[in-house]
N, C-alpha and C positions, 0 to 999 in steps of 0.2 A: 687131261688138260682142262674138262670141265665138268662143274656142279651143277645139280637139279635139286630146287629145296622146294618141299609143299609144309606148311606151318603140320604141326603134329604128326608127321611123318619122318621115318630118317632120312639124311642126304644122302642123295644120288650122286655117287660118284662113276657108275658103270655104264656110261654114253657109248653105244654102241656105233663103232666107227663103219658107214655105209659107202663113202668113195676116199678119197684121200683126203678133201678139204670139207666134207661131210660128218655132223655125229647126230645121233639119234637119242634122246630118253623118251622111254615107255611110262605113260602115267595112268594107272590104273584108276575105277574110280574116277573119271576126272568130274564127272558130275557133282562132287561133291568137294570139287577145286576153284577157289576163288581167286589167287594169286598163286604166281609159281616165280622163284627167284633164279634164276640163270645167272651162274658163275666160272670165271676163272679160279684153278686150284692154286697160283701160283706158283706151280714146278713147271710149267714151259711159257715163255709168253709169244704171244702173236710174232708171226715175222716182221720186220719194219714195215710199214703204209700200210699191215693190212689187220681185220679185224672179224668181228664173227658176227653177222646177221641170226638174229633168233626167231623162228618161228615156231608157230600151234599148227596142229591138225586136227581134227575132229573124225571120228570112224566115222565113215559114211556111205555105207554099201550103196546106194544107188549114182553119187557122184564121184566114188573114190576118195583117192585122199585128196584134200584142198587145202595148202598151203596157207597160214595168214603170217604174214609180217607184225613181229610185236614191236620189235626194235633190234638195238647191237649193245653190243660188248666189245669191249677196246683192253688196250694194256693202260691208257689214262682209267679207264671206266670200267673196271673186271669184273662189274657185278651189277646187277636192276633187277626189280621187281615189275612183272606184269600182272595187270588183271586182265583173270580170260572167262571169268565169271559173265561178263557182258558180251560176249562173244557169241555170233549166230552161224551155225553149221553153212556149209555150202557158198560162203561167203571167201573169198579169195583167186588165186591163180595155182598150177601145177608145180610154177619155179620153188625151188630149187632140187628138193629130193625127188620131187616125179612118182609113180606110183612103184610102191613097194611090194613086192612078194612077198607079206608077212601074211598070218591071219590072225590078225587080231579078234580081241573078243570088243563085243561093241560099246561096251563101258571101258574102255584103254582108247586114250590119245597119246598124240607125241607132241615132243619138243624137239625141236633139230636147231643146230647149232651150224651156220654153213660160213666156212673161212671168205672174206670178199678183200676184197680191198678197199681203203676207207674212202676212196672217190668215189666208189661203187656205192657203198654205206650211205653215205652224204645225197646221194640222188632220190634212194627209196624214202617212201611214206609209209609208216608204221597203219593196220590198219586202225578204224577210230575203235577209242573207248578202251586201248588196252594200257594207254598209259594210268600209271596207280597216281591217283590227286596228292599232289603237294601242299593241301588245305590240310591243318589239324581236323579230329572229329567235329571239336568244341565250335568252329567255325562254320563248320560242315550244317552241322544241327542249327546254328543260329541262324544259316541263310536259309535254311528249309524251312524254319519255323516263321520268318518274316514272311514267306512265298505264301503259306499254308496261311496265316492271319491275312495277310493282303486277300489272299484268295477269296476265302471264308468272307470277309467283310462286304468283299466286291459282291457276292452270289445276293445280296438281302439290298442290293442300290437302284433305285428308284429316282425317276424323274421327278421335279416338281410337280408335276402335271400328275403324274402318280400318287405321289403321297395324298390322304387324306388324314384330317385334322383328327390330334388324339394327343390332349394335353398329359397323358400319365408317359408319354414315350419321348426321348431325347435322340436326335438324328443327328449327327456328325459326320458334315463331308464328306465323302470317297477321297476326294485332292489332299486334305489334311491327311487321312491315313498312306497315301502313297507317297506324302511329303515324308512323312516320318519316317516310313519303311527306306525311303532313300538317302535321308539324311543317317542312319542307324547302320545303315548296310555300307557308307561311304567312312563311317568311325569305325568300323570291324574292321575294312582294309585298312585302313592305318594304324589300328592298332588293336587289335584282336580281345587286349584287356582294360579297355578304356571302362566297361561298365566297374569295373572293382572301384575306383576313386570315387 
């Protein structure tokens, strides 16, 4: 009923079924996993009102396994991408799989896939940072680079009272550069290719 895709890896189609409305994928390696695609195969779909919560584990011999909520899967929605690259061990609750009799080895996490109902769906909070940005890169990078110059310029600002006199040097407001960075960063969201014209 469901996919586990990691980029340059094959798809996982062998979700180890642990209760009846329970599946499992083993992700070897995950230290070296920055997103994981969880999918419907479309040969059976969810029963009507209900849907599949997805969650990470991380090995963790001294807490066990710790559940995090990434998000769901729907028969409108049979497919998302998480990032579990920012994810921090020990962080989560036991629900839903509870600790497994496996042994894993401690470079293998999982992915569980657990059937709810979408009222149930609808109430949980994914935990932060695993949703994957809806920013293109190009956008990604300009607002970093605006941060990083605003930053930069801020670290060298100086009161009047501060400065002393040195006619070979030209001093440009901090207000002026945080005007721009704001007026720049308010033309990116409306329109990501305004610098081309």
């Amino acid at each position: 009923m469901f996919g586990c895709l990691v980029a340059g890896r094959l798809v996982q189609t062998d979700a180890q079924q642990v209760a009846t409305d329970k599946f499992v994928f083993n992700l070897p390696d995950y230290e070296h996993v920055h997103h994981v695609v969880v999918f419907m195969l479309g040969t059976v779909p969810f029963p009507a009102g209900m849907g599949g919560a997805v969650y990470f584990s991380f090995p963790d011999p001294a807490l066990g396994q710790v559940w995090q909520l990434l998000g769901f899967i729907t028969n409108e929605k049979p497919s998302a991408i998480f990032k579990i690259s920012g994810l921090k061990a020990g962080e989560g609750g036991a629900h839903p799989f509870g600790m497994m009799t496996d042994a894993r080895a401690p470079s293998v996490a999982q992915v569980g896939v657990s059937v709810e109902s979408l009222d149930l769906l609808s109430q949980q909070t994914p935990v932060a940072n695993s949703a994957v940005s809806t920013v293109d890169s190009f956008t990604q990078f300009t607002q970093k680079m605006l941060e990083s110059l605003y930053n930069f310029t801020s670290s060298f600002a100086l009161t009047q009272a501060q400065m002393t006199s040195n006619p070979s040097e030209t001093y440009v407001p901090a207000s002026s550069i945080l005007r721009w960075y704001e007026n720049f960063q308010r033309r990116m969201m409306q329109n990501p290719n305004f610098w081309k014209t």
